[in-house]
Structure formats: C-alpha cells, structure tokens
C-alpha positions in Angstrom: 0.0 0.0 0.0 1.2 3.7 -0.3 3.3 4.7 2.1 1.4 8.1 2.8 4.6 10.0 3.8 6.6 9.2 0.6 5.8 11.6 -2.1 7.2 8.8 -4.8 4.6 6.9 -3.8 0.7 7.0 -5.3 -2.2 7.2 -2.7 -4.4 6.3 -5.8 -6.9 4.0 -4.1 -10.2 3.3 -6.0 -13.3 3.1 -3.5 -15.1 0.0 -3.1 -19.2 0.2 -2.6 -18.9 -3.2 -1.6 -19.1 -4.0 2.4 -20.2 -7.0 2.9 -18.1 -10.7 2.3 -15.4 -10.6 -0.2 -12.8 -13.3 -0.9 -10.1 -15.1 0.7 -6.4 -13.8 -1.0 -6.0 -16.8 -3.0 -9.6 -17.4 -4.2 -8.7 -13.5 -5.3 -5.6 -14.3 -6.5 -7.3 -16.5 -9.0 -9.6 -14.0 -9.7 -6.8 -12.0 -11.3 -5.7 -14.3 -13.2 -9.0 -14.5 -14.8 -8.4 -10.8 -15.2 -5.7 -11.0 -16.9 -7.0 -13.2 -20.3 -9.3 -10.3 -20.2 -9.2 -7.9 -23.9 -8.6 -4.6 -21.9 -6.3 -6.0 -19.3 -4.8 -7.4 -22.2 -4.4 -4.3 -24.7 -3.3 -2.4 -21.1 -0.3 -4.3 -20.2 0.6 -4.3 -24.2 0.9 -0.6 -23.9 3.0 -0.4 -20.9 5.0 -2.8 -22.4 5.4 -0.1 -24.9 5.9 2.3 -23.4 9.3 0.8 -21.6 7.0 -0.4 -18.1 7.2 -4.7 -18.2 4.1 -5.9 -16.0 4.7 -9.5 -14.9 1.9 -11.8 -13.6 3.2 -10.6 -9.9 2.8 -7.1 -10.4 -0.6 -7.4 -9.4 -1.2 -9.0 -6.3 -4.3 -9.4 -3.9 -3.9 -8.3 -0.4 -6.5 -7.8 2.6 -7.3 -4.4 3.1 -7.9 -2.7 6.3 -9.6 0.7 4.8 -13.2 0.3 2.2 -11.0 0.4 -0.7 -11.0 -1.7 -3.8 -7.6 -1.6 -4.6 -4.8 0.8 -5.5 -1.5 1.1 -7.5 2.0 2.1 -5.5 5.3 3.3 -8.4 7.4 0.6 -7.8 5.3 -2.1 -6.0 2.5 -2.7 -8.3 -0.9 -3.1 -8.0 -3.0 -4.3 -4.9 -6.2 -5.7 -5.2 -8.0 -5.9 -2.0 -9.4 -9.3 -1.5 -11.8 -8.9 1.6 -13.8 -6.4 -0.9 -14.3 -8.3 -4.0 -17.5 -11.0 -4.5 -17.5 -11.3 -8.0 -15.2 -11.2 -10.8 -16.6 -7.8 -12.2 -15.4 -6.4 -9.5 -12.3 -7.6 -10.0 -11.7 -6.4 -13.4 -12.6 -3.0 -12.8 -9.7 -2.7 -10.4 -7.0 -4.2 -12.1 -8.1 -2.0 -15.4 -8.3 0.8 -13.1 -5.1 0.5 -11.4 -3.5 -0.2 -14.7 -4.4 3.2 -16.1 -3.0 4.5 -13.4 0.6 2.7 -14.1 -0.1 3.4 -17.6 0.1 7.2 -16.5 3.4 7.0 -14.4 5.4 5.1 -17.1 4.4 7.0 -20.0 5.3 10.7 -17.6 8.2 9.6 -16.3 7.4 12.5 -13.8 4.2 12.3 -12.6 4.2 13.2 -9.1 1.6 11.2 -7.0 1.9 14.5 -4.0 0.7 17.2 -7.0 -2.7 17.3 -6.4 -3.3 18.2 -10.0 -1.5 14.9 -11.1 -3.1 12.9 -8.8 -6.6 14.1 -10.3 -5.6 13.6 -13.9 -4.6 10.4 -13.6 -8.2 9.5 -11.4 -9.9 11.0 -14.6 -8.5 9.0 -17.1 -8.8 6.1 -14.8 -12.8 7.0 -13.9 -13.6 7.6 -17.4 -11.4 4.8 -19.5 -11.4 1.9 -16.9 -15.5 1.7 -17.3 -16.2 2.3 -13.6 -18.9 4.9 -14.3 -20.9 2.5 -16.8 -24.3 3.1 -15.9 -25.2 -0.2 -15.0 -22.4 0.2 -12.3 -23.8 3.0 -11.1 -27.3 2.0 -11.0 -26.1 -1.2 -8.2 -24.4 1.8 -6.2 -27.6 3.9 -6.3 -26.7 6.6 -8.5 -30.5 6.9 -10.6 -29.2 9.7 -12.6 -29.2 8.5 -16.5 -28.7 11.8 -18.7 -24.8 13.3 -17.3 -24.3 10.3 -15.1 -20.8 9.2 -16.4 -18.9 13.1 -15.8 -21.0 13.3 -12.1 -19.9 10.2 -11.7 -15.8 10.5 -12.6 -16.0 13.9 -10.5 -17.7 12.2 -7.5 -15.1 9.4 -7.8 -11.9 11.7 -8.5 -12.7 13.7 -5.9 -12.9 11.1 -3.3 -9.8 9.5 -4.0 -7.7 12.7 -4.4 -8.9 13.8 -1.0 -7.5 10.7 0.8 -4.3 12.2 -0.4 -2.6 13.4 2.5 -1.4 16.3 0.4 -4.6 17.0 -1.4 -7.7 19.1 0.8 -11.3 19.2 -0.4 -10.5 22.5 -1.9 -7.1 21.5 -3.3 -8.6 18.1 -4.8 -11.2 20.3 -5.9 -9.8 23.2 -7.7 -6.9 20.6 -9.3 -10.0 18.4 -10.7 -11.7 21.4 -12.3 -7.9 22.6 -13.6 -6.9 19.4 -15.7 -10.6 18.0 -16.6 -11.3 18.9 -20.2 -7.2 17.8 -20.9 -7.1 14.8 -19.2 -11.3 13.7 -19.9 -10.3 14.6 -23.4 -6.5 12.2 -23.3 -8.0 8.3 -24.1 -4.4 7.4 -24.7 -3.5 4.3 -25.1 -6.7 3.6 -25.7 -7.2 5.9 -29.3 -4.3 3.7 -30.8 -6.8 0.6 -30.8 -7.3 -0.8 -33.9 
C-alpha cells in the first residue's frame, strides 16, 4: 500500500461500494488471473509494455485491506487488489483496469508526481472515465438513478474522493486541481485511441 509520507509513492486507491463478504487472498488471487485473459487488461499491459514499463503476472497482487477500498496502484510495488472487498469477478476487473491506467500514466510521464494534487486528479480522470467504472449499470447497483450526465458526475464524484485521501490533497485543493486538468485529461483516451 502507499506509504502516505513518501511523495514517490501514489495514494491512488479506487473506493469499493462493496461492504459485505469478499474473498479469501488466494480465491482473489485466481480472480486476477482470470483478469488477466481479459481484452482490456490485455491491450493495457501491451501498452506499458510499450511504453518501456514490463508488467509480470506478480505485479498485481491481492492483499486484505484494512480501509473500504478496492484496490490501489503504488510506483514501484505494483498493483493491490483488495481481496476482503471483491464478491464477483466484475469487481475484479474494474480494479486491475483501473489500477493499470494509473501505471499506464506513471510510465508513459516519467514524472508524474503522486503528492501534485493536480497529477493525482488527472490520472483519477482517465482512470474513472477509461477503466468503465462509471458504466451506468455500475452505477445503477451503487444507487446513482441519474441517467442523462451520469458518467462526468460520476468521474468527478469518484476523482474527488480518491484525491482527498491524499494526504497532500484538501477538499478545496482536490477540488480546484480536478476542475484545472478536466477537459485535458477527460479529453487524453491514450493508449486507448491507438486501438485498432
């Protein structure tokens, strides 16, 4: 998990709706692997491969997670899935396309720092709006009735919930950063505008 005093470090955690049961770390484990014969997870880990980031089976790992997160991504440890929140393989998915965006975004900046608040909230957009996590369908099991404008409400209500557990990111700062790098980083589908 990010280590919340290291600025190197991302605090990019994606929130889980999910409280109840989950999944022992192995049954998980396989769960990823699963995840992994996936099209998008495939086409994701092609592009980091790419762009100069090699993402081996182990990069992604299922842990048990002490906070209601789903998962998160940490530059140089890889990708945490949190076990104890996932039921269904779905769920599953999501995260590790999620998280991969994210590690998409810190190999292809080379100097995206994790502590800007404004980086932090670029890289939640892409991840929101590429990974799928806003599908209405997904929204509609959270709650979220809202058809018309439900997939930008529902990136900014996302983004801004992950950027504020940034230790270095306050409601205002999360807020103001978000609102600085939306229409650039809604509008940047990389690598995701190279598919054939």
């Amino acid at each position: 998990m990010a280590d919340k005093s290291d600025p190197t470090t991302s605090p990019s955690k994606s929130f889980s709706s999910n409280v109840h049961g989950g999944r022992t770390v192995d049954e998980c484990q396989d769960m990823i692997r699963r995840s992994f014969r996936s099209p998008t997870v495939k086409f994701l880990r092609e592009h980091l491969q790419k762009s100069g980031c090699f993402v081996a089976d182990s990069f992604v790992k299922a842990v048990n997670c002490d906070k209601q997160i789903s998962g998160g991504y940490v530059r140089g440890e890889g990708i945490m899935v949190c076990s104890n929140h996932m039921n269904i393989q779905d769920e599953v998915d999501q995260v590790v396309i999620h998280e991969l965006i994210h590690a998409y975004d810190d190999c292809r900046a080379g100097n995206l720092d994790w502590a800007n608040c404004a980086h932090h909230a670029c890289s939640e957009i892409r991840a929101g709006h590429l990974s799928g996590d806003c599908h209405y369908k997904r929204e509609l099991l959270r709650g979220y009735l809202k058809i018309r404008g439900h997939e930008q409400e529902c990136v900014r209500r996302r983004v801004m919930k992950s950027v504020m557990a940034n230790p270095y990111c306050s409601e205002t700062a999360a807020r103001d950063a978000m609102e600085a790098v939306w229409d650039v980083c809604y509008n940047d589908t990389k690598p995701f505008d190279r598919a054939p």
